[in-house]
C-alpha positions in Angstrom: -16.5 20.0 -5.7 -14.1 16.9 -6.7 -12.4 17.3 -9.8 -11.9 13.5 -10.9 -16.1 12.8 -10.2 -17.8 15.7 -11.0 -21.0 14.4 -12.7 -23.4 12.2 -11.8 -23.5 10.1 -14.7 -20.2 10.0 -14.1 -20.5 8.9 -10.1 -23.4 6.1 -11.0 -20.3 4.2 -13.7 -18.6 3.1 -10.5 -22.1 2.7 -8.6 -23.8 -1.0 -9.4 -27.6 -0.9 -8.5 -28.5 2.7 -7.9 -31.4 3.8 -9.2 -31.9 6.5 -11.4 -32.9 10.0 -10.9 -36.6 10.8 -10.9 -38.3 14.4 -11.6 -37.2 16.8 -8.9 -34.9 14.6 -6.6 -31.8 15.7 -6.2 -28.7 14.3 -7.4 -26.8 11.6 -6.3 -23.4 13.4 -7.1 -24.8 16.3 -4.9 -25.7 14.5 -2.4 -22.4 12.9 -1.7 -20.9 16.1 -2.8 -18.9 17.3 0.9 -18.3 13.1 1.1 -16.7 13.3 -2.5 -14.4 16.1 -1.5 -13.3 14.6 1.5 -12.7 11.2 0.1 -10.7 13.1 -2.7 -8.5 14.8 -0.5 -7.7 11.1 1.2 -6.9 9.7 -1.9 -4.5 12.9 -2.8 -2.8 12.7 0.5 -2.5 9.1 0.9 -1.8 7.5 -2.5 -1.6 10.2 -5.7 -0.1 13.6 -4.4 -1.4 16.4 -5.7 1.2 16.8 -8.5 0.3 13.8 -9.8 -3.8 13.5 -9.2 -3.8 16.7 -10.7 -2.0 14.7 -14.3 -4.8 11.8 -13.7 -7.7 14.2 -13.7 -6.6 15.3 -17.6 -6.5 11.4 -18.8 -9.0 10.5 -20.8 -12.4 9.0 -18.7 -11.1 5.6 -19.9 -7.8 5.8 -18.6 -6.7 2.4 -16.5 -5.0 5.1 -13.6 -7.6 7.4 -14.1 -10.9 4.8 -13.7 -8.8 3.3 -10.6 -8.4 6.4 -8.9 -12.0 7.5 -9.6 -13.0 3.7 -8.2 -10.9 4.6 -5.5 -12.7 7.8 -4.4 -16.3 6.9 -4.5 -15.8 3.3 -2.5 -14.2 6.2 0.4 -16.9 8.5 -0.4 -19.6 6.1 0.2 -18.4 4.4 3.2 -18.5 7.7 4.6 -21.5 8.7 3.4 -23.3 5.1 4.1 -24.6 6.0 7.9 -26.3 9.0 6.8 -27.6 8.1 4.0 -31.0 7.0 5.1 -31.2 9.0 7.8 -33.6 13.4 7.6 -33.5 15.8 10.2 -37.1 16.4 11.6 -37.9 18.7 14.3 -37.9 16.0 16.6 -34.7 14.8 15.8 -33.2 12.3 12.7 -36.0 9.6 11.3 -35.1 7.4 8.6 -36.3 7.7 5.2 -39.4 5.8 3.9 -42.1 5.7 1.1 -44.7 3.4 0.3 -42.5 1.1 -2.1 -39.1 1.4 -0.8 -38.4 0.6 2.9 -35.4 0.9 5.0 -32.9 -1.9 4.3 -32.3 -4.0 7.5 -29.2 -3.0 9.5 -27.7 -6.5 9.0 -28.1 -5.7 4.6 -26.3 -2.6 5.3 -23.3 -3.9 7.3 -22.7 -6.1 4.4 -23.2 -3.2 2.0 -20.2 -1.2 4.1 -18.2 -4.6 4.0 -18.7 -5.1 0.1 -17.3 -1.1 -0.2 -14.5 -1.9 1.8 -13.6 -4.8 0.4 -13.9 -2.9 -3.3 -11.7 0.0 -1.9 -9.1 -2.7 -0.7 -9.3 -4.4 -4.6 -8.8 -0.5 -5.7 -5.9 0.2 -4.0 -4.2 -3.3 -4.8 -4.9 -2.2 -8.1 -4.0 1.3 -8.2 -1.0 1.0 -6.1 1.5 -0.6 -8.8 -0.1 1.6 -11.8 0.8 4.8 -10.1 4.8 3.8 -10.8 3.9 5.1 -14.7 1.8 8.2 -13.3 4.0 11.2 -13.9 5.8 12.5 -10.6 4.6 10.0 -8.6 7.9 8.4 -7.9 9.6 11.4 -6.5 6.8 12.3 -4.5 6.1 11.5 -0.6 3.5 8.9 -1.0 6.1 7.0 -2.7 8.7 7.7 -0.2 5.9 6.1 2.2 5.4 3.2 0.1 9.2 2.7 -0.2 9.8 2.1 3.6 9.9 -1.4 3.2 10.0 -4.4 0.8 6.7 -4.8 1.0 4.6 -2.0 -1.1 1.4 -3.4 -1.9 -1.0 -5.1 0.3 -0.4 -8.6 -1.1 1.6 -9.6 2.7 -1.8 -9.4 3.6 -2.1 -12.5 2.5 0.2 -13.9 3.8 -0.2 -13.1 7.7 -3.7 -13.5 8.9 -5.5 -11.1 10.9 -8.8 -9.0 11.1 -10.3 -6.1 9.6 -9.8 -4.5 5.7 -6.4 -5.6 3.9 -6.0 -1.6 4.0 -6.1 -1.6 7.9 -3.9 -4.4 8.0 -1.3 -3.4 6.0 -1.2 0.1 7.7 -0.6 -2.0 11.2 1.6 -4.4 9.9 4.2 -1.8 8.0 5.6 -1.0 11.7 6.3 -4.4 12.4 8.0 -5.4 8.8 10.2 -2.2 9.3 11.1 -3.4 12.8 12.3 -6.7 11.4 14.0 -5.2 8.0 16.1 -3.1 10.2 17.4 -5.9 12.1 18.2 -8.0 8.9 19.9 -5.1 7.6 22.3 -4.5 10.9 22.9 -8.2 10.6 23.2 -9.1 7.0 22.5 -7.1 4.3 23.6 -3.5 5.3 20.7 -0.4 5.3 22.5 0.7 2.2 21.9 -2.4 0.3 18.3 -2.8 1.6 17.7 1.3 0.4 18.6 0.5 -2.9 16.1 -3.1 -3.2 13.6 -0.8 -2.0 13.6 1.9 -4.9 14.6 -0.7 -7.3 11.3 -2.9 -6.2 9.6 0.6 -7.0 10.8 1.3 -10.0 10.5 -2.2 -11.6 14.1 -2.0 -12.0 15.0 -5.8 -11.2 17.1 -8.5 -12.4 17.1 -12.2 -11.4 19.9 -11.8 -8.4 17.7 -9.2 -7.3 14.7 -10.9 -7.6 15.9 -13.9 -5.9 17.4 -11.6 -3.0 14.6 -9.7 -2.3 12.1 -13.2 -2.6 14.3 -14.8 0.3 14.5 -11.7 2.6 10.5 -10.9 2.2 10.3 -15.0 3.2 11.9 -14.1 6.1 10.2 -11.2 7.5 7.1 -13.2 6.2 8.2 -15.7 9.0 8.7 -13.2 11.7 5.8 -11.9 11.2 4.2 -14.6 12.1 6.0 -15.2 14.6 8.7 -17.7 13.4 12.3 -17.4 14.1 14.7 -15.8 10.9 16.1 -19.3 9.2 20.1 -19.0 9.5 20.9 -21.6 6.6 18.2 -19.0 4.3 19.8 -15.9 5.3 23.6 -17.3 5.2 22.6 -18.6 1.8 21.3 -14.8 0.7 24.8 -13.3 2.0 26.7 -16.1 0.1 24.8 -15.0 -2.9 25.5 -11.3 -2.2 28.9 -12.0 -1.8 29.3 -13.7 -4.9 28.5 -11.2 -6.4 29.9 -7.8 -4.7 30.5 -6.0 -8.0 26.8 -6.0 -9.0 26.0 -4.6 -5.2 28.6 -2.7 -4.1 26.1 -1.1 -1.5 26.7 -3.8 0.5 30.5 -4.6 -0.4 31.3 -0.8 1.3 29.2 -1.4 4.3 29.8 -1.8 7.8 27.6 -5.1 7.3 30.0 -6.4 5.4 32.7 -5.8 7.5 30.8 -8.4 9.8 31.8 -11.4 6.8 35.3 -10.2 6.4 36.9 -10.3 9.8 40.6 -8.9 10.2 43.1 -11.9 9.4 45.3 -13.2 11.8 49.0 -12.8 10.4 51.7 -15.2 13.2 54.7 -12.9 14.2 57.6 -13.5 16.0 57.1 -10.9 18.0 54.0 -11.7 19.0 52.7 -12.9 22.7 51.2 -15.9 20.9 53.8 -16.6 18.6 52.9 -20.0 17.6 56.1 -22.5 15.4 
């Protein structure tokens, strides 16, 4: 059984236009019972951890974290339990459920009943994803490492690049890509050190302006690769002038081999020298 929806007057808050219970039906919450457990699990593994699910099932039911996560669960729960939904076993194989006053809904009604779940779990996630920061544990835990792997830790470059499918989908195909292309930028210009220590910062809301501004101009650019636009070399030789301005407040970079790259070895003329110039 999940622990964060284990009612079903719980289950029908985050449920618009389900009917009620009548006399001898069974329960919605049992119903989707094996779907709940599954979609629980999912949300442990992928977002919360279990350290720190286990924290957001003692908030109180009003809790911002705990409501999102809960949100969270039954949109997965139901697009997995959607399909079947309608659908009995017989002895002559699966028929779909009818009485005299409620019919079947049409397969094109039910598409766009998946479609509005997806799009609610997408608006879950954006919304859960920058709360969890505050949930105890979460930071040190490996969902946050995986969130971490880039600049980008929410789904809002969704918006930015276009493509198909659920901004969840998206975001899981595009996080490859953007790690391809923050790699490079960090070999070229801003060191891996310095671009480790954006990313935790970003994470822990630990910003300042500089940082701000830095981390703007380097998402622009992998923005811009993304879709397929080449990196702007006045941008980034503008963002490693404003680094460099500034080495004491990231010394990350200022000890990197990237850095070495800006600094190259000065000529001294020596008498000595093959190519002793007067």
């Amino acid at each position: 059984m999940a622990k964060i929806v284990s009612s079903d007057e719980e289950l029908r808050q985050y449920l618009p236009n389900s009917f009620a219970v009548v006399a001898g039906e069974m329960p919605l919450c049992d119903k989707l019972a094996d779907h709940l457990a599954i979609a629980e699990n999912w949300v442990i593994d992928t977002f919360t951890s279990s350290k720190t699910f286990n924290t957001i099932c003692g908030y109180t039911l009003d809790n911002p974290i705990r409501v999102l996560t809960a949100r969270l669960m039954v949109a997965e729960a139901m697009l997995r339990a959607i399909p079947a939904l309608d659908l009995v076993l017989t002895p002559n194989g699966f028929g779909v459920v009818n009485t005299t006053t409620i019919v079947p809904a049409s397969k094109d009604r039910v598409e766009r009943l998946m479609q509005s779940f997806f799009d609610y779990r997408d608006i879950c996630i954006e919304q859960l994803l920058p709360k969890l920061k505050g949930a105890s544990q979460w930071l040190n835990s490996e969902q946050a490492v995986f969130f971490r792997r880039t600049l980008f830790q929410d789904l809002e470059v969704t918006n930015a690049v276009p493509g198909s499918g659920t901004k969840w989908q998206r975001y899981l195909e595009l996080i490859p890509q953007i790690s391809d292309i923050e790699f490079s930028l960090a070999e070229d210009y801003f060191s891996h050190e310095l671009m480790e220590h954006l990313r935790l910062c970003l994470q822990r809301d630990d910003l300042d302006e500089s940082k701000r501004f830095l981390i703007k101009g380097i998402r622009l650019q992998v923005i811009n690769a993304l879709r397929g636009d080449p990196f702007s070399a006045n941008a980034l030789a503008a963002l490693v002038n404003h680094i460099r301005k500034r080495t004491e407040a990231y010394p990350q970079w200022a000890y990197s081999d990237t850095a070495k790259l800006f600094a190259p070895p000065v000529y001294h003329n020596n008498k000595k020298s093959a190519g002793y110039w007067f």
